[in-house]
N, C-alpha and C positions, 0 to 999 in steps of 0.2 A: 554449535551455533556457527553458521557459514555467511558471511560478504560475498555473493556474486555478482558477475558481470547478468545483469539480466538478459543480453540480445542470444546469450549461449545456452541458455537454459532450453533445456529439451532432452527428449526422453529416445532409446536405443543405440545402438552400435556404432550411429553415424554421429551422435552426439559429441561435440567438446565443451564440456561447459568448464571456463574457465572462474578459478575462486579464490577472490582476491584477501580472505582470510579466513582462515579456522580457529576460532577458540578451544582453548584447554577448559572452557570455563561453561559450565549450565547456564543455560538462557533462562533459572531464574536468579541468577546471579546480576545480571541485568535489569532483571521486571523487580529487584529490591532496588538499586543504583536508581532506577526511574522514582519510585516511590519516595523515597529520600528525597527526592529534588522534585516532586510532586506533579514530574511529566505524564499529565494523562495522554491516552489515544496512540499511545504505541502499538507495534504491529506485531505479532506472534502471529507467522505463518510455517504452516507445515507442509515441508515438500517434499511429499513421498509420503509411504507407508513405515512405521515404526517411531513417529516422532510425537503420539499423542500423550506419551508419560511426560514427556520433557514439558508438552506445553501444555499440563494439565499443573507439573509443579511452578509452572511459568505465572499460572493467571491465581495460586493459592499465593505468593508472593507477593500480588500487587491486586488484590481483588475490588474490579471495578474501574480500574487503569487501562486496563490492556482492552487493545481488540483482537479477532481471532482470524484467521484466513485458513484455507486450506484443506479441499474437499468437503466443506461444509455444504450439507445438504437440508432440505426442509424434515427431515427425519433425525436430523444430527444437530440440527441447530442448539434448540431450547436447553439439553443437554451441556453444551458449552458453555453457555448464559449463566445454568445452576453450577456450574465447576467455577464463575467469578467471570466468564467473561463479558468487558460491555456493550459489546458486541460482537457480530459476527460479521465477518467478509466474505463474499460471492460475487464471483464470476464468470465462471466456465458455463457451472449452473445451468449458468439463465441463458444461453444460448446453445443453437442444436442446427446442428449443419449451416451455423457459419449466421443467422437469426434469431431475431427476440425471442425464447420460447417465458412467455408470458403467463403461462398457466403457471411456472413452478416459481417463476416472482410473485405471482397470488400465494400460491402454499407457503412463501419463506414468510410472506407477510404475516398470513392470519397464524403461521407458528410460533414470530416471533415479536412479531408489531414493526409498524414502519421506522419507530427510533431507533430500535435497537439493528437494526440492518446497515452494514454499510456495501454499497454495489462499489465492485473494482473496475472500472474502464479504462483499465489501463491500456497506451496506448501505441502502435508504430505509423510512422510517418509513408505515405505511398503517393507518386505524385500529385507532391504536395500536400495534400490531405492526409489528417489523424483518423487511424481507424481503429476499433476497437481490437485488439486481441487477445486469442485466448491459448487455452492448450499450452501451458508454458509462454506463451507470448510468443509462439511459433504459428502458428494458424491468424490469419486476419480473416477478422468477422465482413459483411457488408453495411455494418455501422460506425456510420462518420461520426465523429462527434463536432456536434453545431449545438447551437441553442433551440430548437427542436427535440435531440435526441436526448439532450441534456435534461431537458423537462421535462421529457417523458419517463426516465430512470427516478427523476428526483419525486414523483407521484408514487413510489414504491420504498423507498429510502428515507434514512435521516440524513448521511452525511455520503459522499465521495471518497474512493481512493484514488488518483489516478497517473500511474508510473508515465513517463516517456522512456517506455522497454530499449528505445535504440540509445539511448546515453546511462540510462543504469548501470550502477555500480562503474563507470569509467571514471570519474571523479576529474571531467574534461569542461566540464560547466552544462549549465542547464538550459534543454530547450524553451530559451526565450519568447518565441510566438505560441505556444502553447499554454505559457504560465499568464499572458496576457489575454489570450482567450478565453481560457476559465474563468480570469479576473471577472472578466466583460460578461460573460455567458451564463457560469452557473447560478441557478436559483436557489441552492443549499448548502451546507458549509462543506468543503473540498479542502481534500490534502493532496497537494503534489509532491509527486518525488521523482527524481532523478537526475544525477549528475553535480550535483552540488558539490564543491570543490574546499570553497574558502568562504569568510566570513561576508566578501564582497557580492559571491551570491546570496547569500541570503538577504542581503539588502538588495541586492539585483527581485529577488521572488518578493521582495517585501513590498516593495516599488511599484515594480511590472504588475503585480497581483493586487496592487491597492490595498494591502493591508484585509483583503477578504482570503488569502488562503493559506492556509497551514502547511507547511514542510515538513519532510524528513530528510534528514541525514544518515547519510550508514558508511557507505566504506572511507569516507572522509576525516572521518574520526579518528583521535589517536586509539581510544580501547578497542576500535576494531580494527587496528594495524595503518590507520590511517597518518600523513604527516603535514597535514594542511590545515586541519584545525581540531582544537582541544575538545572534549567532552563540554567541561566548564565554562570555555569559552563559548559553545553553541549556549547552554545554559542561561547564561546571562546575558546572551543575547536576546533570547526567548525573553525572560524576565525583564529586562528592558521596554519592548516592547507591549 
């Protein structure tokens, strides 16, 4: 189980992807830790090839908890649904030289149903403008995200993922006009992540987002090496609210 900086992430010899923690520990070690504290909608994503044991003992740990990411396809989906997961994540997917390919968002559909789908738009900043990307979050798509584009992904979906790839995993704080855009924009229920630091962001994403979207935390955490805020302490902040 790896902490990365998301903007590094990419594939060949010219690659640095830097990693801001490695566990000794299985990532269903985790997807139990979730269950205990009854954190559903967590993210089990596999990057790369050889990672589908780990996140197969990931989603028998926590069945019904977790969502899935990662080379899922409308041939692989239903598959991962029946291993426990409560959904699945797609991206890449659904885009083909850089545009919507819209026929294989029809196949995830009728494979899996529009609840159980979650589309990832994750996203990098280009002037000015959020555009979709994919490929490791190295390729930008020709998809801005507006209330438009927003709409039109959410006619194929239940819910949102969507990274701000240039502050991922930096743990420098969160892109602020993005988490208010969503707020403002999406039609469906939406998880932002990226860059979350301290407990001050998440009331900052609590705020900004109106209390309509859901966060993640990851390298911020003390159990992933993180020194800015506790496990428990997100916990109960969650709980709180």
């Amino acid at each position: 189980m790896k902490q990365i900086v998301g903007s590094t992430l990419s594939e060949g010899e010219g690659g640095a992807l830097r990693t801001n923690f490695t566990s000794d520990l299985p990532p269903a070690y985790y997807a139990e830790m979730y269950r205990h504290d009854g954190l559903t909608g967590g993210h089990v994503i596999m990057l790369g090839a050889g990672n589908e044991a780990a996140a197969t003992e990931s989603l028998a740990a926590w069945p019904g908890g977790l969502q899935l990411g990662g080379g899922i396809t409308a041939a692989n989906a239903g598959a991962w649904l029946d291993r426990g997961a409560a959904a699945v994540i797609v991206t890449s997917y659904v885009f083909r030289d850089g545009q919507i390919f819209e026929e294989r968002l029809r196949e995830l559909v009728e494979a899996v149903g529009r609840e159980r789908l979650v589309i990832d738009l994750s996203c990098r900043k280009r002037d000015g403008r959020y555009y979709v990307v994919t490929d490791r979050w190295q390729k930008f798509t020709g998809v801005e995200i507006t209330p438009p584009s927003l709409a039109y992904f959410a006619e194929f979906c239940g819910e949102f993922l969507i990274h701000a790839a240039d502050v991922e995993g930096k743990c420098a704080g969160v892109a602020a006009d993005l988490v208010a855009d969503l707020a403002e924009w999406t039609p469906i229920p939406t998880t932002y992540a990226g860059g979350v630091r301290d407990l001050d962001d998440l009331r900052l994403v609590r705020d900004l987002g109106r209390n309509r979207l859901d966060v993640t935390v990851g390298s911020a955490l003390d159990i992933f090496g993180g020194t800015t805020i506790t496990y428990r302490e997100a916990v109960s902040f969650c709980a709180g609210e």
